[in-house]
DOMIMAR-815504 format. One record per residue: residue in three letters; x, y, z of N, C-alpha, C in turn; residue number from 1. Coordinates in pm, whole numbers, padded with zeros to 5 digits, always signed. Layout:
<atoms>
ala,X,Y,Z,X,Y,Z,X,Y,Z,NUM
...
</atoms>
This chain:
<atoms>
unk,+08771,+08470,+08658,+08739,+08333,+08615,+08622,+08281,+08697,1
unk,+08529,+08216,+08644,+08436,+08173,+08695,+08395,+08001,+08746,2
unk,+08391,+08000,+08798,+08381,+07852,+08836,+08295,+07768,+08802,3
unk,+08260,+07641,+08740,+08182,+07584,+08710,+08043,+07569,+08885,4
unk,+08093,+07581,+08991,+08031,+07566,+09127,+07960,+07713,+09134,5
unk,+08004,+07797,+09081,+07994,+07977,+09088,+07946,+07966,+08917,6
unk,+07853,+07967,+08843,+07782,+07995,+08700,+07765,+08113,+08688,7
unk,+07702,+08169,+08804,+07627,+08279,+08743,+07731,+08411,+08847,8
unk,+07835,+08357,+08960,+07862,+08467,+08991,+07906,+08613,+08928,9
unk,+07824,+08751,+08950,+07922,+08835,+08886,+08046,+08903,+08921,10
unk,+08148,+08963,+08831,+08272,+08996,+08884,+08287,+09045,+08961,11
unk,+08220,+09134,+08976,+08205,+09263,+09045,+08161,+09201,+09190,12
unk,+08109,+09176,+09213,+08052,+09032,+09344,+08202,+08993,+09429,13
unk,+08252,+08888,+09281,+08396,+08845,+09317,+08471,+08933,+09394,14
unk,+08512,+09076,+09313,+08580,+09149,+09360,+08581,+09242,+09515,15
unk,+08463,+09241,+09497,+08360,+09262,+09624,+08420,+09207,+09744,16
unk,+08419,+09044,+09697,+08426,+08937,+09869,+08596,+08940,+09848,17
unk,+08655,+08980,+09736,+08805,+08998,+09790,+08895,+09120,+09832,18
unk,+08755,+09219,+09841,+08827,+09340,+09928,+08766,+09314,+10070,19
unk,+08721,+09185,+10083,+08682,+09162,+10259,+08628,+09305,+10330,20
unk,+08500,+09379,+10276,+08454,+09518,+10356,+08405,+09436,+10485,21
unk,+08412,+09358,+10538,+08415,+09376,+10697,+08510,+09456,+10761,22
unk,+08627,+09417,+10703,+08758,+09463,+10761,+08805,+09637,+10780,23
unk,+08706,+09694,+10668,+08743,+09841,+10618,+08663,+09959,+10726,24
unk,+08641,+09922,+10800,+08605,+09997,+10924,+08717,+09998,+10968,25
unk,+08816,+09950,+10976,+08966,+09895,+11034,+09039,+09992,+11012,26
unk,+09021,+10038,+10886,+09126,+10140,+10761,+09056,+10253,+10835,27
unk,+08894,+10263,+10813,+08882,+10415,+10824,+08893,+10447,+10998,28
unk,+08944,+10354,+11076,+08932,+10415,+11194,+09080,+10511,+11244,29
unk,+09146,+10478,+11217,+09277,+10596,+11248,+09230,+10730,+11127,30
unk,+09191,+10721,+11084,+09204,+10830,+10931,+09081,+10935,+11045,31
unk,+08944,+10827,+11073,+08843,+10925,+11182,+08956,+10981,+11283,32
unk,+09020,+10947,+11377,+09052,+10928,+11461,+09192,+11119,+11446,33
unk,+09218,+11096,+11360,+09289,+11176,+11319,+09235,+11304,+11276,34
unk,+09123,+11290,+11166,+09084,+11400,+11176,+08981,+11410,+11252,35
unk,+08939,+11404,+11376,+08893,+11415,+11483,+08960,+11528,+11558,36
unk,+09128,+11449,+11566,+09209,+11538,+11674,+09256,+11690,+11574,37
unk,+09249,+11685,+11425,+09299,+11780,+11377,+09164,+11895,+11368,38
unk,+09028,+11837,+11392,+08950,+11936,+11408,+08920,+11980,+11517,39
unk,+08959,+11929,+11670,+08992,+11942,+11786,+09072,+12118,+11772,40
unk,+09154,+12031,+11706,+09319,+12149,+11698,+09233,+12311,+11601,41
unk,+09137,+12279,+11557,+09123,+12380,+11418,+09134,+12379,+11302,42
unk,+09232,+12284,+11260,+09346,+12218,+11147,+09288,+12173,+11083,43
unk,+09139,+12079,+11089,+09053,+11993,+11003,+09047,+12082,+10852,44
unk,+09098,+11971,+10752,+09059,+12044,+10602,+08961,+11885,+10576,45
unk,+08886,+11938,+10468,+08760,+11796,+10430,+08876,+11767,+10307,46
unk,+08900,+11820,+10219,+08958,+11749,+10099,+09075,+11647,+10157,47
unk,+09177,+11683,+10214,+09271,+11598,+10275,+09259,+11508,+10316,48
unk,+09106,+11500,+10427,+09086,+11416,+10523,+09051,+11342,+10411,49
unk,+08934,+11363,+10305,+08854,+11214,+10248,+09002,+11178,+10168,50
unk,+09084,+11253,+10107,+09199,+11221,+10057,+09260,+11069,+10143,51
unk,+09289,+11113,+10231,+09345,+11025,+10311,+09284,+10885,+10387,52
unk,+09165,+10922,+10371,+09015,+10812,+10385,+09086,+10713,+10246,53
unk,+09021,+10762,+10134,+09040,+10707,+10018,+09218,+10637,+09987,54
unk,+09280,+10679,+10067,+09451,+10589,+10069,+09404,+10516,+10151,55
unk,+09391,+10490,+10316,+09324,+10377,+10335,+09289,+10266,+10340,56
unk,+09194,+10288,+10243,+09062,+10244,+10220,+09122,+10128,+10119,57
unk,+09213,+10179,+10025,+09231,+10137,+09893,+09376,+10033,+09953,58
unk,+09451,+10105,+10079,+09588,+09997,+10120,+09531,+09895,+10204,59
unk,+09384,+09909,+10216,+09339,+09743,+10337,+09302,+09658,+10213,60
unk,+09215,+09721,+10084,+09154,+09633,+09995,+09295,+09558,+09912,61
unk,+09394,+09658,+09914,+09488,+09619,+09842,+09584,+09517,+09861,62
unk,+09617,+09504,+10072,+09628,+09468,+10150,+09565,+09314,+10125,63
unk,+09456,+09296,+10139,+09394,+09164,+10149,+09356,+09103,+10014,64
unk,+09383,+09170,+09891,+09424,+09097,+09755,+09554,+09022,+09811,65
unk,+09649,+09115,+09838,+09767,+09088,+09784,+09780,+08956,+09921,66
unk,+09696,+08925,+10005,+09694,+08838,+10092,+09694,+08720,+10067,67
unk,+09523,+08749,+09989,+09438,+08657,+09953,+09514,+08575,+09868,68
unk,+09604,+08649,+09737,+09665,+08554,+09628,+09831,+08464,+09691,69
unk,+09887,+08576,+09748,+10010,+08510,+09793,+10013,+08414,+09946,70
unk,+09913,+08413,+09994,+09858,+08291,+10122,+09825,+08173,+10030,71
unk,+09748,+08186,+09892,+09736,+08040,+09824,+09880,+08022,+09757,72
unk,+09948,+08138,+09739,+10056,+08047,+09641,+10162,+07988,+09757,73
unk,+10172,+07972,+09869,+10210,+07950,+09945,+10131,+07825,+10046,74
unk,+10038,+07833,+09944,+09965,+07682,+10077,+09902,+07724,+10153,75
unk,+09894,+07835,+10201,+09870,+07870,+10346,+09681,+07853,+10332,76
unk,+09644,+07875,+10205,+09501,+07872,+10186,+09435,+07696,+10168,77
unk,+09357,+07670,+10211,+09311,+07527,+10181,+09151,+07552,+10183,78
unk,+09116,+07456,+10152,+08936,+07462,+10182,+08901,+07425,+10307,79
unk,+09020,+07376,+10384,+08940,+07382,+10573,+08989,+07488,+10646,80
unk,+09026,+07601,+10549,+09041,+07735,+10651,+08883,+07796,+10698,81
unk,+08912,+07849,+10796,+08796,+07901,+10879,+08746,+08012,+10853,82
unk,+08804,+08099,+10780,+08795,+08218,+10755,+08718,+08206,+10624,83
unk,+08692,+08397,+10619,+08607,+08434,+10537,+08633,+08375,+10386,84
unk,+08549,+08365,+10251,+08615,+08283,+10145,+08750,+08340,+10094,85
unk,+08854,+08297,+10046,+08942,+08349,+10015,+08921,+08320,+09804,86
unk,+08888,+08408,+09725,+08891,+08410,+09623,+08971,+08324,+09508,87
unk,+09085,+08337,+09548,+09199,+08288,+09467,+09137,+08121,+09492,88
unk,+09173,+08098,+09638,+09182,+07920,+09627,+09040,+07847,+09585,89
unk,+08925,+07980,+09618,+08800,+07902,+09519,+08771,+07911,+09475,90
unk,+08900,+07922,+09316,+08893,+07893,+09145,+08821,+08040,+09124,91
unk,+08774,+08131,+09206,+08699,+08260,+09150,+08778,+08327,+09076,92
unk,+08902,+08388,+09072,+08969,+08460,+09029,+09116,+08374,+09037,93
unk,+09170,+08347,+08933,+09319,+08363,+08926,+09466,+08422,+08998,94
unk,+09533,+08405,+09017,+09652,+08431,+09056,+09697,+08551,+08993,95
unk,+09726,+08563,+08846,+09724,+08632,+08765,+09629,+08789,+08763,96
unk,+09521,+08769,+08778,+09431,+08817,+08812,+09434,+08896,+08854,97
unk,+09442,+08863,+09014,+09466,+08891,+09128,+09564,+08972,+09128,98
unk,+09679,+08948,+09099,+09794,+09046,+09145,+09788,+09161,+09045,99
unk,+09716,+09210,+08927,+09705,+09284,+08836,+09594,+09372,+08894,100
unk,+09520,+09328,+08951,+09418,+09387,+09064,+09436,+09471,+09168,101
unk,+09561,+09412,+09196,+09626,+09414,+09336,+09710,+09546,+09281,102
unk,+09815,+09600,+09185,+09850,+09654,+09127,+09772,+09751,+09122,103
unk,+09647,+09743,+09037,+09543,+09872,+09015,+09543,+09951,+09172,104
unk,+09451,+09855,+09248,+09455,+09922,+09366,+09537,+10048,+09455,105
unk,+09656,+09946,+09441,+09782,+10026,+09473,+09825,+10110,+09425,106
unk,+09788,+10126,+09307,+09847,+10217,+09175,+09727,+10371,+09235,107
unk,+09610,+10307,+09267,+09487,+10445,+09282,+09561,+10455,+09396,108
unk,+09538,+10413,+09483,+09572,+10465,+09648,+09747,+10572,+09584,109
unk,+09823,+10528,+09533,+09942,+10595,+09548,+09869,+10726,+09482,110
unk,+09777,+10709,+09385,+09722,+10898,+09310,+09715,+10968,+09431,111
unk,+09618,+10890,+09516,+09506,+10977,+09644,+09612,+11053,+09708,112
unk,+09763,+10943,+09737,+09912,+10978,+09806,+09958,+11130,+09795,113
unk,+09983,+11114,+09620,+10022,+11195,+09536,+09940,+11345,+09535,114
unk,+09800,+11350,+09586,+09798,+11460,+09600,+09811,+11531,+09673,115
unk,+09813,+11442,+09839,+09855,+11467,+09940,+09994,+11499,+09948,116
unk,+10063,+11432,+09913,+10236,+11472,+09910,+10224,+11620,+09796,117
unk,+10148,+11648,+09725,+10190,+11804,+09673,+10158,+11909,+09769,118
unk,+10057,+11849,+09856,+10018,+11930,+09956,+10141,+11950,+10080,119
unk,+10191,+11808,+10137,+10249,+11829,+10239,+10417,+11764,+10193,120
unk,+10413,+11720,+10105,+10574,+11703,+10082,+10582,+11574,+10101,121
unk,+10723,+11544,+10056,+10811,+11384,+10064,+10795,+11289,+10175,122
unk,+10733,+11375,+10290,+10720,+11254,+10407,+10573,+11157,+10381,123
unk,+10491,+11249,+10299,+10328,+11128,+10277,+10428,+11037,+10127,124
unk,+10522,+11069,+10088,+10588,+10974,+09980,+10602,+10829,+10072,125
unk,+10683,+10901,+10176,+10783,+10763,+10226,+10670,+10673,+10271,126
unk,+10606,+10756,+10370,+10475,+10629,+10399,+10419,+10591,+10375,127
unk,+10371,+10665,+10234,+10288,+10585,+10132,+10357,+10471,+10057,128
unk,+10492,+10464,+10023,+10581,+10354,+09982,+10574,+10265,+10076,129
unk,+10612,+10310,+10172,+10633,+10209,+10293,+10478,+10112,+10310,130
unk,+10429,+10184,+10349,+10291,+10151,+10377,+10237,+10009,+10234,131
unk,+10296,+10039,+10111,+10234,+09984,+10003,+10323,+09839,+10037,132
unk,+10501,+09845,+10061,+10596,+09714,+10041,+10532,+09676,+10176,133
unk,+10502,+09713,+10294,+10410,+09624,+10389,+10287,+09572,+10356,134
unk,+10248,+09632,+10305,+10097,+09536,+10263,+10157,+09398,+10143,135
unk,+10235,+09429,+10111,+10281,+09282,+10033,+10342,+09274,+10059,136
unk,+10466,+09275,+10127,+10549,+09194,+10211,+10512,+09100,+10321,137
unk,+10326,+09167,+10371,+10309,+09083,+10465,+10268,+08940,+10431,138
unk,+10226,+08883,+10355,+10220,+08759,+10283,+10337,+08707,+10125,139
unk,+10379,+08816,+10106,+10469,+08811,+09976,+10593,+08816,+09996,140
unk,+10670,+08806,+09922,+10831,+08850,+09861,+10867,+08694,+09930,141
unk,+11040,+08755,+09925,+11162,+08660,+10011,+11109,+08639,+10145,142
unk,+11093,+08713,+10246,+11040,+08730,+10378,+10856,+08793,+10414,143
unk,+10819,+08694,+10387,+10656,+08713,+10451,+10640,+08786,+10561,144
unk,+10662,+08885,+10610,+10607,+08950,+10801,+10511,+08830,+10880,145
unk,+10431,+08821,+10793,+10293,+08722,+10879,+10358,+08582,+10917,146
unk,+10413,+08505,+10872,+10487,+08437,+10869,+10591,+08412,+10949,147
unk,+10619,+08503,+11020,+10777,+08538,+11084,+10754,+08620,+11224,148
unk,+10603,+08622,+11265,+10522,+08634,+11367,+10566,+08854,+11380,149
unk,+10557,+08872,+11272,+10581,+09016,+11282,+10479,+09092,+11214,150
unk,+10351,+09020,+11200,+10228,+09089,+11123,+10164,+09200,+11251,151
unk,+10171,+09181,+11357,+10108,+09249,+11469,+10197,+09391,+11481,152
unk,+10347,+09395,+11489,+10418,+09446,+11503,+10370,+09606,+11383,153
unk,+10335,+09501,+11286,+10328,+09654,+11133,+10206,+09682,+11112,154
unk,+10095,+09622,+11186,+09941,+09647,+11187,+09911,+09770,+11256,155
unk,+10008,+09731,+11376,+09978,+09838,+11471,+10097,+10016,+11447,156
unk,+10173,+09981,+11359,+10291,+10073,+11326,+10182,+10173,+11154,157
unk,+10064,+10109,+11113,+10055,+10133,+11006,+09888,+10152,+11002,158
unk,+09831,+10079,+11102,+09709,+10119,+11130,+09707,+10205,+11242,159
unk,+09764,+10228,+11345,+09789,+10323,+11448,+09842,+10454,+11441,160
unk,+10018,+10443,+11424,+10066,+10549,+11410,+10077,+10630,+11298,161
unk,+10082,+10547,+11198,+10088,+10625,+11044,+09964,+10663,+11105,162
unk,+09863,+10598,+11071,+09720,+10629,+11024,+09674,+10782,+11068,163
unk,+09668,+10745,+11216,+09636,+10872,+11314,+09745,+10995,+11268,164
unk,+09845,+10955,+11319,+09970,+11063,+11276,+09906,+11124,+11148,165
unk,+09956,+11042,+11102,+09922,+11083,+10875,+09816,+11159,+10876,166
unk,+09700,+11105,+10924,+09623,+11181,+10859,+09625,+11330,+10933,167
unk,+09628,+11336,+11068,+09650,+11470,+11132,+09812,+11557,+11025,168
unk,+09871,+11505,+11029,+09969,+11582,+10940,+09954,+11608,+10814,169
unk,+09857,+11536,+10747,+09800,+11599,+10641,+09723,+11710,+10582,170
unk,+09679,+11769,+10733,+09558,+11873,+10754,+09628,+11951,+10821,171
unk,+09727,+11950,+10970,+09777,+12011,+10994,+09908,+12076,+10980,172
unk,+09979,+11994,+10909,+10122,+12044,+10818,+10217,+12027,+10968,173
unk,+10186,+11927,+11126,+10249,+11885,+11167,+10173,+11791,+11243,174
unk,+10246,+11711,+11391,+10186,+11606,+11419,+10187,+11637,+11586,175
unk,+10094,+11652,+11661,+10006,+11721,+11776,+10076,+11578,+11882,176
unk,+10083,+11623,+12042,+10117,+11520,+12088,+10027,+11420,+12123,177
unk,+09836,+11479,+12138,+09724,+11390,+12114,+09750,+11320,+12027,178
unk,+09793,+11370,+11893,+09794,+11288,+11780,+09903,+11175,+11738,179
unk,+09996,+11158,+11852,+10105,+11051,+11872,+10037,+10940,+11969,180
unk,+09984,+11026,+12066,+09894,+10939,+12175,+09749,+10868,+12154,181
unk,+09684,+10962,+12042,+09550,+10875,+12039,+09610,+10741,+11906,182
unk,+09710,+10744,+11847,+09755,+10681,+11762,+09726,+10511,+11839,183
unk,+09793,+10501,+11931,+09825,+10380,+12047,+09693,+10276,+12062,184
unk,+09586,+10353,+12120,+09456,+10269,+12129,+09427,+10238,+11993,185
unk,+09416,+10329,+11906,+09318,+10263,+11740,+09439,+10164,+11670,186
unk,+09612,+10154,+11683,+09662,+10054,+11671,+09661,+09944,+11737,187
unk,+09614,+09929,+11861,+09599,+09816,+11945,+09470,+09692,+11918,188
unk,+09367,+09835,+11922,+09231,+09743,+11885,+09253,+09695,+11762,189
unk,+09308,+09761,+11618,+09317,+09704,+11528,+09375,+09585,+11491,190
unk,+09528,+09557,+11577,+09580,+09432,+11594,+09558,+09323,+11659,191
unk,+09396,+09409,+11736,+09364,+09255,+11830,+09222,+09191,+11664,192
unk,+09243,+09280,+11590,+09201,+09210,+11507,+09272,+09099,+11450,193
unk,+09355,+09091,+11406,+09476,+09020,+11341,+09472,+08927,+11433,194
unk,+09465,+08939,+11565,+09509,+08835,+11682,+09383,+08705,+11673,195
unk,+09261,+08778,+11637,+09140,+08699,+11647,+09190,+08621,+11494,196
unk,+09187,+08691,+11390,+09226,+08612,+11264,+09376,+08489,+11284,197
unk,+09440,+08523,+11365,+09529,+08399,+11372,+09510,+08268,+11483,198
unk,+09445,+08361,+11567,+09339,+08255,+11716,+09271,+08130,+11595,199
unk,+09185,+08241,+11495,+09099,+08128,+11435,+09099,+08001,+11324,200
unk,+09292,+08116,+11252,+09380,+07983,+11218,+09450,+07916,+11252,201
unk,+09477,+07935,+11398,+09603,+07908,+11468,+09669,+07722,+11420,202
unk,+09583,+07641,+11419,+09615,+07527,+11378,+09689,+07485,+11242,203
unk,+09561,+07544,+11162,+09581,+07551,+11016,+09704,+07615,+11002,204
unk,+09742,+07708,+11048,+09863,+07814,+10998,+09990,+07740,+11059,205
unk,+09995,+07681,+11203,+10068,+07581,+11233,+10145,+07472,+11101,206
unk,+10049,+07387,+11085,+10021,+07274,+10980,+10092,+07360,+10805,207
unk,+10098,+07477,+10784,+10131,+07558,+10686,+10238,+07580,+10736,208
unk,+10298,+07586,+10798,+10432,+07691,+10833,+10465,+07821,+10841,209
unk,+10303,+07879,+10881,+10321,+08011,+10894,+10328,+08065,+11048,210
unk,+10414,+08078,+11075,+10453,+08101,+11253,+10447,+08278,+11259,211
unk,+10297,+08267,+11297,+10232,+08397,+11345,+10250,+08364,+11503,212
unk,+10213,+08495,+11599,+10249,+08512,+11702,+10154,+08392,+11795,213
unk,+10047,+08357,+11679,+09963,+08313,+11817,+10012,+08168,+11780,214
unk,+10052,+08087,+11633,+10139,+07975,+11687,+10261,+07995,+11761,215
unk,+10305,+08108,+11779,+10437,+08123,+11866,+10362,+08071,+12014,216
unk,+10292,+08191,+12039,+10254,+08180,+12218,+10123,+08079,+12212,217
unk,+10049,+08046,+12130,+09946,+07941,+12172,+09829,+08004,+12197,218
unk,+09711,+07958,+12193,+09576,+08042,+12164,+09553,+08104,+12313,219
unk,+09603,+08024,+12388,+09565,+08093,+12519,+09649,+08231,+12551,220
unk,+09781,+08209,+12473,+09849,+08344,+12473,+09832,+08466,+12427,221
unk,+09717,+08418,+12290,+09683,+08527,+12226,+09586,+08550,+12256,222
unk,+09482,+08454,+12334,+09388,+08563,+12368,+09402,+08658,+12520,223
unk,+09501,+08588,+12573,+09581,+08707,+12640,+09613,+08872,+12614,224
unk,+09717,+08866,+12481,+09751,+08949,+12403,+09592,+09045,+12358,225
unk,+09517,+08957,+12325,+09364,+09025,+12306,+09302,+09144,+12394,226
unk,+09318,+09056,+12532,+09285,+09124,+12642,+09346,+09257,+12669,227
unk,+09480,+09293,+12665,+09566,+09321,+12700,+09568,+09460,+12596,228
unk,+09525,+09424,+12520,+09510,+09538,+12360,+09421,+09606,+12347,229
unk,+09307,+09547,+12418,+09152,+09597,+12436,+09156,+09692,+12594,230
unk,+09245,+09656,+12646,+09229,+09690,+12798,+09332,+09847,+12793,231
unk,+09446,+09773,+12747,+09552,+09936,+12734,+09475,+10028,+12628,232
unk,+09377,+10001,+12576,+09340,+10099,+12459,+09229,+10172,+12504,233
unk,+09150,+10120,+12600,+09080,+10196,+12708,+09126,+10262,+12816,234
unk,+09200,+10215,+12874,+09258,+10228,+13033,+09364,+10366,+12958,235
unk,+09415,+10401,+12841,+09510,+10503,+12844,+09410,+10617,+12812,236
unk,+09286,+10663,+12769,+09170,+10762,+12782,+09224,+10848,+12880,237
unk,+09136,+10744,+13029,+09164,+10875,+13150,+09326,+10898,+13185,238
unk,+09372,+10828,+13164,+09549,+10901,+13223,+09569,+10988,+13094,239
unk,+09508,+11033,+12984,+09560,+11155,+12879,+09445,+11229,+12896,240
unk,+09318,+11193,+12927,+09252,+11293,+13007,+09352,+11405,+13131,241
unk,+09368,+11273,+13219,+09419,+11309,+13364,+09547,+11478,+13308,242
unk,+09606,+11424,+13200,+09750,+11489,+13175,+09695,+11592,+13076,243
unk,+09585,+11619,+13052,+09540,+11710,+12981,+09588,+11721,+12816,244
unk,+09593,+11603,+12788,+09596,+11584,+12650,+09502,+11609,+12579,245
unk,+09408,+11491,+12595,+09213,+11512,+12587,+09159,+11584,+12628,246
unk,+09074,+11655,+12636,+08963,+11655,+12689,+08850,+11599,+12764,247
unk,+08794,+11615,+12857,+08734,+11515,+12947,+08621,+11427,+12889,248
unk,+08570,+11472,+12772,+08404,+11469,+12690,+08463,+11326,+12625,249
unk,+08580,+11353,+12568,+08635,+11200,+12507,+08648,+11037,+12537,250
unk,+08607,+11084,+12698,+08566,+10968,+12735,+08488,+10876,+12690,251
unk,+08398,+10925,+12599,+08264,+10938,+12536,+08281,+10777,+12473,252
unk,+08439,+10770,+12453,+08491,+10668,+12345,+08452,+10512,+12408,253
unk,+08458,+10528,+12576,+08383,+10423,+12627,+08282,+10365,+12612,254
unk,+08189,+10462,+12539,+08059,+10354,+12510,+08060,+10251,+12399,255
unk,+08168,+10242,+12371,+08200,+10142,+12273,+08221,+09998,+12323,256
unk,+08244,+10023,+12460,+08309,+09906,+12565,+08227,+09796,+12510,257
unk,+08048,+09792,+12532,+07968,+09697,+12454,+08031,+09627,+12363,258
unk,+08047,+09692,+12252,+08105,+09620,+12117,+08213,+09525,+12152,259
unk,+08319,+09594,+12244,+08469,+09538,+12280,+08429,+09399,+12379,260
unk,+08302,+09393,+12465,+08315,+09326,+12549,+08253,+09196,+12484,261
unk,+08131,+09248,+12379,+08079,+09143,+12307,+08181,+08983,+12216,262
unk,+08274,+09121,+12172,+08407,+09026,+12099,+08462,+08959,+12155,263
unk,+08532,+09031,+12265,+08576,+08934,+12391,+08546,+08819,+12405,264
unk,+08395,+08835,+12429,+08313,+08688,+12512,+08349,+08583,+12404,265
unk,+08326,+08636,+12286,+08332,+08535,+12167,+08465,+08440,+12117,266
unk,+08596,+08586,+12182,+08720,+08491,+12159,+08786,+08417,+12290,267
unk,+08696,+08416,+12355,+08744,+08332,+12528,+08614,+08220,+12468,268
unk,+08499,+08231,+12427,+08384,+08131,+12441,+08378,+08014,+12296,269
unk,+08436,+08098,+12175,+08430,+08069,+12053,+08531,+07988,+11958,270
unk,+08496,+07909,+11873,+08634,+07818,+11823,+08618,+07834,+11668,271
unk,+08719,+07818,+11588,+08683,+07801,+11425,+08612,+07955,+11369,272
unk,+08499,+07905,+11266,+08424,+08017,+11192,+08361,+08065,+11266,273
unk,+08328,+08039,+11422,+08236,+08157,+11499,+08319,+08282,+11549,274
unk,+08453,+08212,+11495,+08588,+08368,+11555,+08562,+08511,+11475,275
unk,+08443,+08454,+11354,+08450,+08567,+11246,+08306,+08652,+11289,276
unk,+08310,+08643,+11392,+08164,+08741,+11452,+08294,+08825,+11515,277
unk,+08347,+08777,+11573,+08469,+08857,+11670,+08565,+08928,+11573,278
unk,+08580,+08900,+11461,+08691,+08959,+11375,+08620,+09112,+11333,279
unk,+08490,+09053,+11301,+08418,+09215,+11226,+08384,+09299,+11356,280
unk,+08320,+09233,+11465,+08309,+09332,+11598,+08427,+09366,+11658,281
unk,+08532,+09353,+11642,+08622,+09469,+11656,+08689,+09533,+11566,282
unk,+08632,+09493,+11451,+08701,+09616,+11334,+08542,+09709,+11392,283
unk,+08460,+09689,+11401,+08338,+09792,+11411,+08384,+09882,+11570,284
unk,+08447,+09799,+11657,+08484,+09873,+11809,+08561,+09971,+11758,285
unk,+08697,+09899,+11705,+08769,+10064,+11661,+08709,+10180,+11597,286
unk,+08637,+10190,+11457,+08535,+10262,+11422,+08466,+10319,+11523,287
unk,+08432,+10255,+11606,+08286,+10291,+11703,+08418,+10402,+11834,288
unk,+08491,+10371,+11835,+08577,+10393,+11975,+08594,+10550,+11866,289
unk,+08667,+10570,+11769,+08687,+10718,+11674,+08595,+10766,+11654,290
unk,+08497,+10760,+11621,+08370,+10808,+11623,+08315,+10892,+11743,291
unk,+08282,+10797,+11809,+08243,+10835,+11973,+08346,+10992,+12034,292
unk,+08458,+10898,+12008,+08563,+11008,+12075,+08557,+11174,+11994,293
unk,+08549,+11179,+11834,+08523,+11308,+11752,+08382,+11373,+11838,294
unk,+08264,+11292,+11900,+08170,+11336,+11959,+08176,+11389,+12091,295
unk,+08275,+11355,+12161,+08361,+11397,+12279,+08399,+11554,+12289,296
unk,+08467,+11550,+12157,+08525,+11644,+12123,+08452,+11761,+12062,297
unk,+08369,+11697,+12026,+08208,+11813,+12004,+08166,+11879,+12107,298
unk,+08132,+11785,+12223,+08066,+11827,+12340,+08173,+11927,+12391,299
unk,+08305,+11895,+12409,+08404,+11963,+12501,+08383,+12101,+12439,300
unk,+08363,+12131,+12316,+08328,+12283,+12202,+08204,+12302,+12310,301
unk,+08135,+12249,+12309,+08041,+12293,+12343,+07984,+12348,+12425,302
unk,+08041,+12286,+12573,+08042,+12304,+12657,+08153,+12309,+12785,303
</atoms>
C-alpha cells in the first residue's frame, strides 16, 4: 500500500527498508564464524555453508517483518520511535501484508532448512522450527519474549549457539568444542545489539508496556550489560587460545576492537536516533570479529 506522503515509493524499496539490511551482517556472522571453524577442522563444504547463509539471512528478514507488524499491532510502534522506519505504522504496507510476507520468507528459509536436514537429519528440523516460533514469538502470539525482558536471552541462544553450532554441524556431521566456544562471543556481540535497540527505546517501550531488560535495569544498566558483552567476547580469545582451542593467529579477531570501541563511545555519549550509528556498528563488529578470525585461521595454515 502506498501512501499518499510516499506517491511514488516502489515496493520493492518498501520491502527493502522492512528487511532492515543493516541488521543482516548480524545473521551472517555466526554462519562466517562457523564455517570458519569447520574449515579450520577440514569439514568446510561451500553448498551447506551458503545453504545455511541463506536460512539466516531469510530468519533475521523474517524476524524483523514479523517485528515490524506485530510491535504496531500492539502499540509498541508510534511515530516518536527512534528507530529505523518501521513500515507497517507508516501506512507503507499493511498488516495483512506484512504477515503474508512474513510467511513467504519463512516458508523459503524452511526450503534452504530442508535441504540441509536431508543432508544432516531431524536435528536442522528442530532448530529450524524452533528458530522460526522464536522469531515470532518474539513480538507475537499469547507471550511476546521481547516484552517479558527475555529477547536477549534467545538472541544470544539463536544467533550464537545455533548459528555457530548449526552451521559447523552442517558441514561437519558433528559439533567441535571450538565450535561450542566460538559460539559465546558472536552471541554476545549480537545481543549487545538488541541492548543498543532497547537503550534507544528504553522510554518509549516503558510508556508501551513492553518490559525489555533495559526497562527492567535502566539505561545505565544496560549499557553496563553492553560493556560486559563486548568485553567477555574479547577477553575469552586468549584464554581458548591459552587452552589450545584456537589457534594463536585468531587473535587476528581483535582488530575489530576499532569498530567495538567506536559503538561504545556512542552508547555511553549518545541519546535517541544517534543510538542507530551504534546499532549498525556492532552488527558490522560481529561480522568484522568472524571474518578477521577465518583470517587467523588462514595464517595459522600457513604458518
Amino acid at each position: 500500500m502506498l501512501t499518499q506522503e510516499n506517491p511514488t515509493m516502489n515496493i520493492w524499496k518498501i520491502w527493502w527498508l522492512a528487511s532492515r539490511p543493516k541488521t543482516l551482517p548480524a545473521a551472517a556472522s555466526g554462519v562466517v564464524m562457523g564455517s570458519a571453524l569447520a574449515w579450520m577442522d577440514h569439514s568446510f563444504q561451500v553448498l551447506p555453508a551458503l545453504a545455511a547463509l541463506c536460512v539466516a539471512l531469510l530468519l533475521q528478514i523474517g524476524s524483523n517483518v514479523a517485528n515490524d507488524v506485530y510491535d504496531f499491532e500492539r502499540g509498541a510502534d508510534t511515530s516518536e520511535r527512534h528507530g529505523p522506519l518501521r513500515v507497517t505504522q507508516a501506512g507503507l504496507l499493511t498488516p495483512p501484508q506484512m504477515k503474508r510476507g512474513m510467511w513467504i520468507i519463512f516458508g523459503l528459509s524452511a526450503l534452504f532448512g530442508l535441504s540441509l536436514a536431508f543432508l544432516r537429519g531431524w536435528p536442522v528440523i528442530v532448530i529450524g522450527l524452533a528458530a522460526i516460533l522464536s522469531a515470532i514469538a518474539y513480538t507475537g502470539g499469547p507471550f511476546p519474549l521481547g516484552y517479558y525482558g527475555l529477547g536477549d536471552v534467545f538472541v544470544f541462544i539463536f544467533f550464537g549457539l545455533a548459528a555457530v553450532a548449526g552451521t559447523y554441524y552442517v558441514q561437519a556431521g558433528s559439533v567441535s568444542a571450538a565450535a561450542w566456544w566460538m559460539s559465546v562471543p558472536i552471541g554476545l556481540i549480537v545481543t549487545a545489539i538488541l541492548v543498543v535497540n532497547n537503550v534507544r527505546d528504553l522510554e518509549h517501550d516503558r510508556a508501551a508496556g513492553k518490559h525489555t531488560l533495559a526497562v527492567m535495569m535502566g539505561a545505565q544498566g544496560s549499557r553496563t550489560q553492553y560493556v560486559l558483552c563486548l568485553a567477555i567476547a574479547y577477553l575469552i580469545l586468549p584464554v581458548l587460545i591459552f587452552l589450545k582451542i584456537v589457534p594463536v593467529f585468531t587473535l587476528l579477531a581483535w582488530l575489530s576492537l576499532p569498530l567495538a570501541w567506536k559503538s561504545l563511545r556512542t552508547v555511553f555519549t549518545q541519546r535517541g536516533k544517534a543510538l542507530n550509528a551504534a546499532l549498525a556498528g556492532t552488527g558490522q563488529t560481529a561480522l568484522a570479529y568472524s571474518v578477521l578470525l577465518w583470517l587467523g585461521i588462514l595464517l595459522a595454515k600457513i604458518f
